[in-house]
DOGU-869500 format. One record per residue (C-alpha): residue number from 0; residue in three letters; y, x, z. Coordinates in nm, 2 decimals. Layout:
N
(NUM, "ALA", (Y, X, Z))
...
END
This chain:
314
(0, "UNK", (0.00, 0.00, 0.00))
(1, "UNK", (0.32, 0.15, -0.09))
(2, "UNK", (0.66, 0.00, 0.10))
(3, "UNK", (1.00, 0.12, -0.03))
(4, "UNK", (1.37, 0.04, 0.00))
(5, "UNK", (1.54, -0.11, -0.31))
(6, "UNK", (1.89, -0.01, -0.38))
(7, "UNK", (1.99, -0.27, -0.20))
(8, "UNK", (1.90, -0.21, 0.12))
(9, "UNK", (1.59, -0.46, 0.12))
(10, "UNK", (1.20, -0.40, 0.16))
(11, "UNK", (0.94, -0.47, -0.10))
(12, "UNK", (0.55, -0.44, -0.13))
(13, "UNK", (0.37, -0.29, -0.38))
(14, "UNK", (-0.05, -0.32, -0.39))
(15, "UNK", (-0.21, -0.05, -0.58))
(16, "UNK", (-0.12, 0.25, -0.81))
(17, "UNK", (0.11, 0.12, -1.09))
(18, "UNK", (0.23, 0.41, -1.35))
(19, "UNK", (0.58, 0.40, -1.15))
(20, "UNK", (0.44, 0.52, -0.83))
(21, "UNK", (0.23, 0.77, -0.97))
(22, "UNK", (0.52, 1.02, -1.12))
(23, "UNK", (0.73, 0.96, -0.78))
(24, "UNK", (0.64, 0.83, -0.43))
(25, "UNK", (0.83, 0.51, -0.56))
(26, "UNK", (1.04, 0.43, -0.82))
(27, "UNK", (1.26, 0.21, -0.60))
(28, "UNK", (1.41, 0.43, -0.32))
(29, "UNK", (1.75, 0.44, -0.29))
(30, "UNK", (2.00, 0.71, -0.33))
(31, "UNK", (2.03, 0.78, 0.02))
(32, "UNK", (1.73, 0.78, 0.08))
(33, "UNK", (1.38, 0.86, 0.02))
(34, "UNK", (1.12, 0.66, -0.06))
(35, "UNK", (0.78, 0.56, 0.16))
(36, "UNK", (0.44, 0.59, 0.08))
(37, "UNK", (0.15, 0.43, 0.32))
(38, "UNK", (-0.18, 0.44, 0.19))
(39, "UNK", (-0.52, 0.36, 0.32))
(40, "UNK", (-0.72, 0.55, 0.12))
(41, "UNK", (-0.75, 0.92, 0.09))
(42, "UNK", (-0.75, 0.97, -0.30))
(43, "UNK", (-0.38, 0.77, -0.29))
(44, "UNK", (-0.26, 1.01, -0.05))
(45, "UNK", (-0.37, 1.33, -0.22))
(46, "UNK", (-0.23, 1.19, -0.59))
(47, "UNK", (0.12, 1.10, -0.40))
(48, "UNK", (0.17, 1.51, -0.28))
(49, "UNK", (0.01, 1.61, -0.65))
(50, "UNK", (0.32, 1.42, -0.81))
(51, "UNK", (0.55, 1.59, -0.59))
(52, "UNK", (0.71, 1.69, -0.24))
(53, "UNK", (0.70, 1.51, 0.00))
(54, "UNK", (0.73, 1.54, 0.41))
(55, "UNK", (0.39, 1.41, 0.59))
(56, "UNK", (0.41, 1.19, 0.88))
(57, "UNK", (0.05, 1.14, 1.12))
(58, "UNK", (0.20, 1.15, 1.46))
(59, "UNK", (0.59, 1.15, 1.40))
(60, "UNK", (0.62, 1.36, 1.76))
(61, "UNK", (0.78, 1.63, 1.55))
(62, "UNK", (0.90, 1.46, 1.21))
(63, "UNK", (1.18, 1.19, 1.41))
(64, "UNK", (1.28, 1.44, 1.65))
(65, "UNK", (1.39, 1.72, 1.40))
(66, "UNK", (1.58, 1.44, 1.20))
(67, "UNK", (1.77, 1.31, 1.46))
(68, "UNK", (2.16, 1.21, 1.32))
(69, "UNK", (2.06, 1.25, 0.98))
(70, "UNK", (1.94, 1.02, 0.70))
(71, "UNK", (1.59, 1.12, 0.63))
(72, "UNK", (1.62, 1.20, 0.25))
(73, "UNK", (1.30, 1.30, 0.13))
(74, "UNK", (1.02, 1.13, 0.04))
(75, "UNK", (0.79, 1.03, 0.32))
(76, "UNK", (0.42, 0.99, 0.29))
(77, "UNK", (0.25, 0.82, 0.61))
(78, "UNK", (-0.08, 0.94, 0.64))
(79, "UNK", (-0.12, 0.70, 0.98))
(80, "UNK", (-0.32, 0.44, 0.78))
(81, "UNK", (-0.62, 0.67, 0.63))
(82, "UNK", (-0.85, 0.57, 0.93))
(83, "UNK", (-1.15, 0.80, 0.84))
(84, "UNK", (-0.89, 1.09, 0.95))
(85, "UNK", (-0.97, 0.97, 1.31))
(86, "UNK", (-1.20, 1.05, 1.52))
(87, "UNK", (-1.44, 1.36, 1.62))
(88, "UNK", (-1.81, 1.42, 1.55))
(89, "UNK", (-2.12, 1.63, 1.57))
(90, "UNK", (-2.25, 1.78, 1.25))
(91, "UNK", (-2.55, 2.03, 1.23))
(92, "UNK", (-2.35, 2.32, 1.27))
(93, "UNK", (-2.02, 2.23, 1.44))
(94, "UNK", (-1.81, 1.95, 1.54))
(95, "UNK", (-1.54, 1.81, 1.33))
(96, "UNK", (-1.20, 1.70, 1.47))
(97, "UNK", (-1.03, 1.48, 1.20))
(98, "UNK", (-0.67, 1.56, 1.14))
(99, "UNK", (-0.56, 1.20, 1.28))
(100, "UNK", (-0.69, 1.26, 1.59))
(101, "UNK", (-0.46, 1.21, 1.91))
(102, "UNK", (-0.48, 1.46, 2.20))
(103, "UNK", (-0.55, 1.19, 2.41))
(104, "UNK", (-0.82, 1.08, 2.18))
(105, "UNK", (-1.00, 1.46, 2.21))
(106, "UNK", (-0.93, 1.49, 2.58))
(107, "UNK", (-1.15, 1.15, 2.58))
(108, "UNK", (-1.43, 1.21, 2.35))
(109, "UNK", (-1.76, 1.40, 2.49))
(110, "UNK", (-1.77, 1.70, 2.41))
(111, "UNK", (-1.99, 2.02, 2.57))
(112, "UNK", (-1.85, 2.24, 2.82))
(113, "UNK", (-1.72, 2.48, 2.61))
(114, "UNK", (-1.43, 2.29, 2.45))
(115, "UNK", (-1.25, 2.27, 2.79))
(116, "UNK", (-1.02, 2.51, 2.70))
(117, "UNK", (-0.91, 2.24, 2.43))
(118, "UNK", (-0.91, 1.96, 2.67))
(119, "UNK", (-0.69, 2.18, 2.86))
(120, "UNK", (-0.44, 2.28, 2.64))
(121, "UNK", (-0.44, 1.90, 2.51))
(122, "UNK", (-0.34, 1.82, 2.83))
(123, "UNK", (-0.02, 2.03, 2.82))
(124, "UNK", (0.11, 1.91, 2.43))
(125, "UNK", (0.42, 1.71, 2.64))
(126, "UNK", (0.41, 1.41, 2.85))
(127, "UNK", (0.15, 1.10, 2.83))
(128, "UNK", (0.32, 0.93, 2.55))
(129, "UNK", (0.30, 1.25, 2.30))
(130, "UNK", (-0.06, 1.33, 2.40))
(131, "UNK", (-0.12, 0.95, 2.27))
(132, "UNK", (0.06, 0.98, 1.94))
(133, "UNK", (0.07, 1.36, 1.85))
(134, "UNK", (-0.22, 1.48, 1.60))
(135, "UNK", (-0.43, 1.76, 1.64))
(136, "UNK", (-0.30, 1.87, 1.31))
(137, "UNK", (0.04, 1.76, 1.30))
(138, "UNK", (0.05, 2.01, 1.64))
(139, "UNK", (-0.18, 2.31, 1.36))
(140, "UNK", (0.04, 2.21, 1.06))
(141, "UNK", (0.44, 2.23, 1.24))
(142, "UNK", (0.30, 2.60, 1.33))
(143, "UNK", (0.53, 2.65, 1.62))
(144, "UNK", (0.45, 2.97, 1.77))
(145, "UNK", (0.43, 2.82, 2.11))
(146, "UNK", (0.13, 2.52, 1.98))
(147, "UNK", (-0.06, 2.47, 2.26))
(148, "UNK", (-0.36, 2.34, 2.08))
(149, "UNK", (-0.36, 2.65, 1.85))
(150, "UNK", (-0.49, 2.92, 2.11))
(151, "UNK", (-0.83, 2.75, 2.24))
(152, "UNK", (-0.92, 2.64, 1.88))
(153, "UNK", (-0.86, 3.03, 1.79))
(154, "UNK", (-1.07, 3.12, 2.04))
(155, "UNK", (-1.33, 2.89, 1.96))
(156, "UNK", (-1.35, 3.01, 1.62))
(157, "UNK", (-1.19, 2.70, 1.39))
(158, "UNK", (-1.14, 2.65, 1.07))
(159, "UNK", (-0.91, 2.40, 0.91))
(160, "UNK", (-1.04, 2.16, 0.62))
(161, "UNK", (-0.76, 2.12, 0.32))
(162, "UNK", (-0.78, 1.87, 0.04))
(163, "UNK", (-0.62, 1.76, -0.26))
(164, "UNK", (-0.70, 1.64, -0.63))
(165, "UNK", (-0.81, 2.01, -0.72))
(166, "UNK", (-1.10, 1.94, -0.44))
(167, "UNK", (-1.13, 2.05, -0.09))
(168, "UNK", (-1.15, 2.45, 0.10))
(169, "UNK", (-1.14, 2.55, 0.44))
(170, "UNK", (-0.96, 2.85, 0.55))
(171, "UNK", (-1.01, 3.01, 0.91))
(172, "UNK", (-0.77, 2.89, 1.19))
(173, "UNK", (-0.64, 3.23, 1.16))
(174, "UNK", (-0.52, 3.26, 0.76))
(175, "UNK", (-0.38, 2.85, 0.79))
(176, "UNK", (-0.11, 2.94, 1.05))
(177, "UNK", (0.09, 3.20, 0.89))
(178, "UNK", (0.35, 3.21, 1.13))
(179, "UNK", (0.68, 3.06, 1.28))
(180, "UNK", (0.67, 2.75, 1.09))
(181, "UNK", (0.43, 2.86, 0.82))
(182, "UNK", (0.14, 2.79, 0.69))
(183, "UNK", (-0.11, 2.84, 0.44))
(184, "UNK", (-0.11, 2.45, 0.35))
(185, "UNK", (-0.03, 2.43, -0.06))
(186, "UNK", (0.24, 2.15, -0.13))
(187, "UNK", (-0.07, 1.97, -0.27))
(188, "UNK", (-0.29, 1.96, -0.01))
(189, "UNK", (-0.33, 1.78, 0.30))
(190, "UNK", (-0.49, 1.86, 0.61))
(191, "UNK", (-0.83, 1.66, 0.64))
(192, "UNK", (-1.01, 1.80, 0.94))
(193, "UNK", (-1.03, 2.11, 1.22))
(194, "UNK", (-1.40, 2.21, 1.19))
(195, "UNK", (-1.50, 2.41, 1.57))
(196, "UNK", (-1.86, 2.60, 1.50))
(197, "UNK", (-2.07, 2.52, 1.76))
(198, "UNK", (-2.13, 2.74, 2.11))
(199, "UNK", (-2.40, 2.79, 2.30))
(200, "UNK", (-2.52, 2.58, 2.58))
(201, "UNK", (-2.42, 2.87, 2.87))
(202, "UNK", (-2.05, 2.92, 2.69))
(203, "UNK", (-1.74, 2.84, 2.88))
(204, "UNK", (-1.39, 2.82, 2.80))
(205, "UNK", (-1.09, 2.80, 2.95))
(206, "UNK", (-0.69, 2.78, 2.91))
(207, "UNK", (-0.42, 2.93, 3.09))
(208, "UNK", (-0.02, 2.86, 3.01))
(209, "UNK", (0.29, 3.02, 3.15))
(210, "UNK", (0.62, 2.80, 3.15))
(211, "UNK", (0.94, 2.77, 3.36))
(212, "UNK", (0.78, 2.48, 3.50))
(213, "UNK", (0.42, 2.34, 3.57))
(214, "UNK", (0.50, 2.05, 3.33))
(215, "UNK", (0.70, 1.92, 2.97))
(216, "UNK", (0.76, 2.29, 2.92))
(217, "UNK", (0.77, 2.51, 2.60))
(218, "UNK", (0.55, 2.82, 2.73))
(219, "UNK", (0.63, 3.18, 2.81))
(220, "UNK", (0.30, 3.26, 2.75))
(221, "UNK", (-0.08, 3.14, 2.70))
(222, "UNK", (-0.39, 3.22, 2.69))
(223, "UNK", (-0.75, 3.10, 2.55))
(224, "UNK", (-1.06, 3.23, 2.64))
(225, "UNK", (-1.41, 3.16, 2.55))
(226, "UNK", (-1.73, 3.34, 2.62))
(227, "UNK", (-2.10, 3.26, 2.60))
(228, "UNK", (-2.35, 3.54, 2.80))
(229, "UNK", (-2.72, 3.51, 2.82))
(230, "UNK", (-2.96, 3.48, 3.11))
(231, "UNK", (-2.86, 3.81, 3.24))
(232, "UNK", (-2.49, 3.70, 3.25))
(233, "UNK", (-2.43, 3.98, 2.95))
(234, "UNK", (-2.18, 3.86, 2.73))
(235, "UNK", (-2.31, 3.80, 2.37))
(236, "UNK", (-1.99, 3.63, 2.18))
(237, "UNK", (-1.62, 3.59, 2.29))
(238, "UNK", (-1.30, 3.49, 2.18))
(239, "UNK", (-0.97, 3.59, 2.33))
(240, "UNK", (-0.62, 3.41, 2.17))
(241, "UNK", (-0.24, 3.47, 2.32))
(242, "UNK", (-0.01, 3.20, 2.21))
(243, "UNK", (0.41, 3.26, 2.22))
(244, "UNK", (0.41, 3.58, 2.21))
(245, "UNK", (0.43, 3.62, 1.81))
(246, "UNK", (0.50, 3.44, 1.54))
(247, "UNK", (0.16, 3.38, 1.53))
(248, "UNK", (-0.10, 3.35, 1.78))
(249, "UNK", (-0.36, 3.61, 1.75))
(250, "UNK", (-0.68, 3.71, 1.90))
(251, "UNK", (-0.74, 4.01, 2.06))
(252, "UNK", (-1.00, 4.17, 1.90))
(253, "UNK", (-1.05, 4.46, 2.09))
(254, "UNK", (-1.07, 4.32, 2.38))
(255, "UNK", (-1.36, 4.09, 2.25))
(256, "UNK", (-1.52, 4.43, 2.18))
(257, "UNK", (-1.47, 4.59, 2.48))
(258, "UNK", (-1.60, 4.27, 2.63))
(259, "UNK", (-1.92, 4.27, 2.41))
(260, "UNK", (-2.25, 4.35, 2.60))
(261, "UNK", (-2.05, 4.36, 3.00))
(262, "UNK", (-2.15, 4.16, 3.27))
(263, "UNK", (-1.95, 3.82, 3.32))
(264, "UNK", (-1.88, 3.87, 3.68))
(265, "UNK", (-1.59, 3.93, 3.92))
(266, "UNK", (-1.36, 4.25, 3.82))
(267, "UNK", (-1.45, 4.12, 3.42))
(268, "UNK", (-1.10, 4.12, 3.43))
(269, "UNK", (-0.98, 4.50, 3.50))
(270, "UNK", (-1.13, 4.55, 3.13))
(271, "UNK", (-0.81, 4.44, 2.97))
(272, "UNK", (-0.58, 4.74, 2.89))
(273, "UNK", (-0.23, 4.73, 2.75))
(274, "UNK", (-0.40, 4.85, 2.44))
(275, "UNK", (-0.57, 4.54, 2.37))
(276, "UNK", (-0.23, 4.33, 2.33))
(277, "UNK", (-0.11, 4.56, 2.05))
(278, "UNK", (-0.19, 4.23, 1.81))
(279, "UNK", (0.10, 4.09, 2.00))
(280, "UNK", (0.49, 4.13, 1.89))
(281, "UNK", (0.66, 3.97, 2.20))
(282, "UNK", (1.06, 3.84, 2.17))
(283, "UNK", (1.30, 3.77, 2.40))
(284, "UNK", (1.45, 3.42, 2.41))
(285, "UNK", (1.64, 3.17, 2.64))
(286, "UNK", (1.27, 3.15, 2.84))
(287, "UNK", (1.19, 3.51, 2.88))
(288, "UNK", (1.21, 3.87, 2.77))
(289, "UNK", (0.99, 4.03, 2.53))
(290, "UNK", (0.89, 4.29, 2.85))
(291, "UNK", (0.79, 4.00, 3.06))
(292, "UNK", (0.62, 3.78, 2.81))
(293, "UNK", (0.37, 4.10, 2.76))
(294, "UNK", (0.33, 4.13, 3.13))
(295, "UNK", (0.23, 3.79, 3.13))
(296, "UNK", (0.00, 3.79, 2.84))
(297, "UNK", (-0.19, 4.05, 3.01))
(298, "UNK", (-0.19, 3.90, 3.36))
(299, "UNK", (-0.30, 3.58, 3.19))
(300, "UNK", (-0.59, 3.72, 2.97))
(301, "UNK", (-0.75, 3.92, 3.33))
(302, "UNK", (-0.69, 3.54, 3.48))
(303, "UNK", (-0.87, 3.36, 3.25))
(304, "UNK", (-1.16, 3.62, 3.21))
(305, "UNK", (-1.20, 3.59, 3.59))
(306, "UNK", (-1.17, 3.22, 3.60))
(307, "UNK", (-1.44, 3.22, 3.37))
(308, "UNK", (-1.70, 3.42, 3.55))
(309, "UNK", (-1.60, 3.23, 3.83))
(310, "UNK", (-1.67, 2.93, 3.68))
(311, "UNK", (-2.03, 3.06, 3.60))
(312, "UNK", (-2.11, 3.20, 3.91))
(313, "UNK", (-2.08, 2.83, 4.09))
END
């Protein structure tokens, strides 16, 4: 379904794809602003961003509030109505998070032990009302250097799933945020799905997050752990992501090295050296220096490390 403004000012319904629609969003939008495309089926939406830009709207937690006191010009294509975006489930090999999905929605679903570091950090993505409305990949796709959902899915090892009429490719979590505000997302494509490859039954996760306050707080600095160890309690796979501290997050992979084959115990933490945060390029901002942030990174990394022998020690 396709709704636009005529030029004057009123609102009209149009069923289907009809040759106007196709070249534009809609050949009725005004001159002040753009038009408004709301389709319910996922071919619609992929042939709307092939004929053009166009800004995408799932949660709106981010779109409204960096328009505020301005007409919103371009064309908008609402992605809200494709319900088989929503939603996560268990495939063979790892568990898919559609792009739809609300952080409330995740923290909800059930999900094994090890994605607690995502319930975690969904807990943090602002108050109540955001978790209810904001997408996991709106949150992936605005690529804000201080995401808090970007640092556990890291961890964890995510990819994201990208479609469009040429057909569909996944890239890891990694190579789709490119930094502040970028991503790898082609002006064709839309975000279908965050695929999380599945864990062990011993691994654990967890999420740490530094801010000027405990809550509704853009953070200093983060941290997402995850580790799976065998019977012995030696550590067999890890992941280790800083958030806020780059333009980026990043994983730390020598730490995870380091970390490879050692006992998950108490002290696991003493491993991480100021070596291990050279993937990082702290700045300093209204919130905190570049000096602190990295002191914090590190304090935060030796937290969660501990937390998470802790937590299999019990």
């Amino acid at each position: 379904m396709i709704r636009a403004r005529d030029p004057q000012g009123k609102r009209r319904l149009n069923e289907g794809w009809g040759s106007a629609t196709v070249g534009r969003l809609s050949a009725t939008a005004s001159a002040s602003m753009g038009s408004y495309l709301r389709p319910s089926v996922l071919d619609d939406a992929l042939r709307a961003r092939a004929a053009g830009p166009c800004a995408v709207l799932a949660g709106g937690t981010d779109f409204y509030p960096a328009r505020v006191g301005r007409t919103i010009e371009e064309d908008v294509l609402d992605i809200t109505a494709l319900a088989g975006l929503r939603g996560v489930r268990e495939a063979p090999a790892h568990w898919r998070i559609g792009a739809l999905t609300t952080w409330s929605e995740l923290v909800a679903a059930p999900l094994p032990a090890w994605f607690d570091a995502v319930k975690l950090a969904a807990r943090e993505v602002g108050g109540v009302q955001i978790q209810n409305a904001g997408t996991v990949a709106g949150n992936l796709c605005n690529a804000s250097p201080a995401a808090d959902g970007v640092p556990p899915l890291l961890a964890l090892g995510a990819e994201v799933e990208l479609a469009s009429v040429r057909g569909t490719r996944t890239l890891p979590l990694g190579e789709f945020v490119l930094g502040n505000r970028r991503t790898a997302c082609a002006p064709d494509e839309l975000v279908t799905a965050v695929l999380v490859p599945k864990w062990g039954g011993r691994a654990r996760s967890t999420f740490l997050k530094l801010g000027a306050r405990r809550y509704l707080v853009i953070s200093i600095a983060m941290v997402a752990a995850a580790v799976e160890s065998d019977a012995s309690g030696a550590i067999m796979r890890c992941g280790v992501a800083v958030g806020a501290c780059s333009a980026a997050t990043q994983r730390l992979p020598a730490l995870e090295a380091a970390l490879a084959g050692r006992t998950l115990g108490p002290g696991i933490g003493a491993l991480v050296a100021p070596a291990h945060l050279a993937p990082l390029a702290p700045i300093t901002d209204v919130r905190a220096s570049a000096a602190y942030r990295g002191d914090a990174a590190a304090t935060l990394v030796a937290r969660a490390l501990e937390k998470l022998a802790y937590e299999q020690a019990r």
